[in-house]
N, C-alpha and C positions, 0 to 999 in steps of 0.2 A: 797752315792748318785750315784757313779758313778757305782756298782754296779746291783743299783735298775733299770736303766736304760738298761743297758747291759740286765738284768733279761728281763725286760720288753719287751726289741726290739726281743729277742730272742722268748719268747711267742708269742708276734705279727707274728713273722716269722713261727712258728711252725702250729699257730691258721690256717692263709691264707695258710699253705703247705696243712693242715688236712681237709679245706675244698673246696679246686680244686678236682673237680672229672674225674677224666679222664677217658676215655670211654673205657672199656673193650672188648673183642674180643665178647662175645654173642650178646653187642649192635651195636659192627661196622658188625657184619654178619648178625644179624636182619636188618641193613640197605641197605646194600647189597642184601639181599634177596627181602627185600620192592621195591629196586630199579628195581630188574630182572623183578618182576613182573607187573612192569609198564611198562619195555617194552618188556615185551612179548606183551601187549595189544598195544602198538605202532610198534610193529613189524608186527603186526595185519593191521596195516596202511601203512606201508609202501609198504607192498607186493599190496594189495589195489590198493595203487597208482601205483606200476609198473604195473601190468595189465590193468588198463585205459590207462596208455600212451602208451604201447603195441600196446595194441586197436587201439589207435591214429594211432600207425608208420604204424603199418599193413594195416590200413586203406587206405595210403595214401594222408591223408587231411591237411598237415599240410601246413603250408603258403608258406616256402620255404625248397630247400635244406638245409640249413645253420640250421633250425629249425629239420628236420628230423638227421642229427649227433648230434646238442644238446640233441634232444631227447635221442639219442641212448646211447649217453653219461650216460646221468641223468639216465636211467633203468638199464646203466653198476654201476653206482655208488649205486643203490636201493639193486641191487644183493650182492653187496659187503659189505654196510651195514648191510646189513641181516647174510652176511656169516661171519661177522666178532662178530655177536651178536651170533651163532651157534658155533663158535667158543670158545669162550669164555666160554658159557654154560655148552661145552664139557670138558672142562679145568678145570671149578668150581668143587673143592670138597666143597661140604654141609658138608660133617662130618669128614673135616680136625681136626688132633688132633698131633698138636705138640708135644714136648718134655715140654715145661711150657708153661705158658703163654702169655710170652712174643712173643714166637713163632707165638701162635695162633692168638694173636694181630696183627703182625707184617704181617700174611699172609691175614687175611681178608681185613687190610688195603691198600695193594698190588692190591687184588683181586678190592677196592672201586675204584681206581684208574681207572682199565681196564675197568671196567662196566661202569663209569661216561664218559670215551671217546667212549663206544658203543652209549650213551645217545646223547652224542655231536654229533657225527655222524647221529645218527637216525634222532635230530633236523636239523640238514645242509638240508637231502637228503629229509625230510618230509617239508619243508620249501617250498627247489625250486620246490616239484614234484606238490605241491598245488598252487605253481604262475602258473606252466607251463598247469594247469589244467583249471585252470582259465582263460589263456587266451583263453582257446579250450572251454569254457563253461561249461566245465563238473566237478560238483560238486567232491572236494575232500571226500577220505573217512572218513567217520565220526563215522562208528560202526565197530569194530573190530573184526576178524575173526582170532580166535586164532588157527587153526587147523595145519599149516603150521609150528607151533613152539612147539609140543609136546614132552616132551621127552618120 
């Protein structure tokens, strides 16, 4: 009996190890790449947005001082997101090829890392550039203009 049991829990164990599937390097750099390419088209916005509040500072129409540094702030931080999603770009290999697989795993999933905090950041700066648009009346962007981010 106490056998059968032993047999059994051990199959159970075997059964649930045989079917977790854990994600391999082609699908973590398929997602990777899925993600790039979504902000590329939001990089597309971002830039967008710094040139309207540009617009703004240059203009001189904002409410007060205090609003023309926020501004200048915000279009420092547009730039930066932008250069740190160029960066990163720059950095990607597509046809990294480790020693096994493990490797390869190990780098795309490195790589998802750095791309999902390019993402956070684009969301932070594409956020506030859209409040501070808003309060200026002036429609945030909405169709993306990928020319600024080709490689």
């Amino acid at each position: 009996m106490k056998n059968t049991i032993t047999l059994g829990f051990c199959l159970i164990v075997f059964l649930f190890n045989a079917c977790k599937t854990e994600p391999d390097a082609k699908a973590i750099k398929k997602e990777v790449l899925n993600l790039h390419d979504k902000l590329m088209i939001d990089g597309g916005k971002v830039m967008s947005n710094k040139m309207r509040l540009d617009s703004i500072l240059k203009s001189g129409k904002m409410k007060s001082s205090q609003d023309s540094l926020n501004m200048a702030d915000l279009i420092t931080n547009l730039n930066q997101a932008d250069e740190r999603m160029m960066d990163w770009m720059h950095g990607f290999k597509d046809d990294f090829k480790g020693k096994n697989e493990q490797e390869d795993l190990d780098y795309y999933k490195s790589e998802m890392v750095k791309v999902r905090q390019v993402e956070d950041d684009y969301i932070k700066v594409t956020k506030a550039s859209d409040s501070v648009l808003k309060e200026y009346n002036i429609e945030p962007a909405v169709k993306m203009n990928m020319e600024h981010h080709k490689h």
